[in-house]
C-alpha positions in Angstrom: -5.6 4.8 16.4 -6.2 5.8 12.7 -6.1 3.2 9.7 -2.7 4.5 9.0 -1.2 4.0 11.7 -2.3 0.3 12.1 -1.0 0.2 8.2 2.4 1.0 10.2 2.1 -0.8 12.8 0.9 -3.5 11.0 3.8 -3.6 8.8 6.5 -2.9 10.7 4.9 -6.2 13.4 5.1 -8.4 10.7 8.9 -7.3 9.5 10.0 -7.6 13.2 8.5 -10.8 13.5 10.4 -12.0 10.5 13.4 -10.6 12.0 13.3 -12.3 14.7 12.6 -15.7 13.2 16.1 -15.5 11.0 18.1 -15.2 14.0 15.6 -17.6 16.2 15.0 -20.9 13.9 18.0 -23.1 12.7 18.7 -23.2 9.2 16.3 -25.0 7.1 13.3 -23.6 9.0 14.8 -19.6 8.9 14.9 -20.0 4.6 10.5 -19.2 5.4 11.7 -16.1 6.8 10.9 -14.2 3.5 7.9 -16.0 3.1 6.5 -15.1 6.6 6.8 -11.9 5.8 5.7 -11.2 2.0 3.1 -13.0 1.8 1.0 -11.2 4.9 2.3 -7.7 3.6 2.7 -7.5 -0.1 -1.0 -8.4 -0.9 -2.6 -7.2 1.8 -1.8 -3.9 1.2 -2.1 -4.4 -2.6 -5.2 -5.0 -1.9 -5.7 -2.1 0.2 -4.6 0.1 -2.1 -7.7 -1.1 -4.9 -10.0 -1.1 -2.2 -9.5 2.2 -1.0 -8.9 3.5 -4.7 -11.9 2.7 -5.7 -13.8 4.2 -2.7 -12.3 7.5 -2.8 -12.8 7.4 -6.7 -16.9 6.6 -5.9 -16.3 9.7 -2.9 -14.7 12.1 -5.4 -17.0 11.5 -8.5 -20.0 12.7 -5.8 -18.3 15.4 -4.1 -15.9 16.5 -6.6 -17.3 15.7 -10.3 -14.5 18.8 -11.5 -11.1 16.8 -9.9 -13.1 13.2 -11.0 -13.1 14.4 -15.0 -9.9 15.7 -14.5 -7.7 12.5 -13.1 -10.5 9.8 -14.2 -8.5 7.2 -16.0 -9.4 6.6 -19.6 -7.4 3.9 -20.7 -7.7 0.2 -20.1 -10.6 -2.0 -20.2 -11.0 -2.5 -16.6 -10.4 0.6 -15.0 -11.8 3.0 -17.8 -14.1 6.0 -16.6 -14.3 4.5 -13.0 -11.2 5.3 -10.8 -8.7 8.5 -10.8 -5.3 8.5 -11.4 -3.3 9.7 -8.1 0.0 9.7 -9.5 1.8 6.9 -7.4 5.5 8.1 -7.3 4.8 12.1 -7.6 2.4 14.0 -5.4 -1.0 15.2 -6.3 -1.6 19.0 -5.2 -5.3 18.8 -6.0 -5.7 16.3 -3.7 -3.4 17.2 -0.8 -5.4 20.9 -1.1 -8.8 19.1 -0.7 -11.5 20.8 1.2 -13.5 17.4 2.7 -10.7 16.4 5.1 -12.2 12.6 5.3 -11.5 12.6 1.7 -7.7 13.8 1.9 -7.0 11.3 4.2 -8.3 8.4 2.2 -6.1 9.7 -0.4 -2.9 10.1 2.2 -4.3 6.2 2.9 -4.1 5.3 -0.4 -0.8 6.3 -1.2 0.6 5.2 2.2 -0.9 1.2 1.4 1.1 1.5 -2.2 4.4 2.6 -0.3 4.0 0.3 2.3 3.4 -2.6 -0.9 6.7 -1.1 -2.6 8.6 -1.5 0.2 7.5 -5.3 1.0 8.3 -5.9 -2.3 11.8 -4.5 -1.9 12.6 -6.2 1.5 11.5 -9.5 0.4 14.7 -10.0 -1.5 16.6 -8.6 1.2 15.3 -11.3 3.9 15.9 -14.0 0.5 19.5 -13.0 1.0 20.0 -12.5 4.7 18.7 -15.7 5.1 22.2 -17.2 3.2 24.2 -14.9 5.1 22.8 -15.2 8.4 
């Protein structure tokens, strides 16, 4: 099993498990619904998504100094001259067309741990409410 598809399954575990626990769990207890479920996701793959950033920024300024200059992010204090820019809503054709397929996936990684953060973020508010409903 690759990294992204424990990312998935990972995921998709923890929002079934949340699930579950609104229709389980009487009332007071099934309001930590939302809870049980952002705070192991949202983060986690936040965090993912710097970690793995940063590595394929160290792999691409070895193997491809060219694509490095050319997406290297030069603004900011923190991030300055050390990570690329992979455009996180649009799609990077330089880096889907890259040779070094171990590379290519840590990119299709990296963007797959930002969607998966995006979409905890959006289903957290969407637990907050099924919780009054439910």
């Amino acid at each position: 099993m690759n990294d992204s598809t424990k990312y998935q399954v990972y995921f998709y575990v923890v929002l079934l498990v949340s699930i579950i626990w609104l229709f389980l769990f009487s009332k007071p207890i099934r309001n930590f619904a939302p809870i049980i479920f952002v705070i192991p996701t949202f983060p986690v793959f936040l965090f993912k998504y710097y970690t793995q950033l940063l590595k394929f920024s160290n792999i691409l300024k070895t193997v491809r100094p060219d694509l490095f200059k050319k997406y290297v992010v030069d603004y900011g204090s923190e991030f300055k001259g050390q990570v690329v820019e992979i455009g996180l809503i649009s799609k990077n054709k330089d880096f889907e067309m890259l040779e070094d397929l171990p590379l290519r996936d840590k990119y299709y990684l990296i963007k797959q741990s930002i969607k998966l953060a995006m979409l905890s973020f959006v289903i957290f508010p969407v637990l907050g409410i099924a919780t009054i409903y439910i």
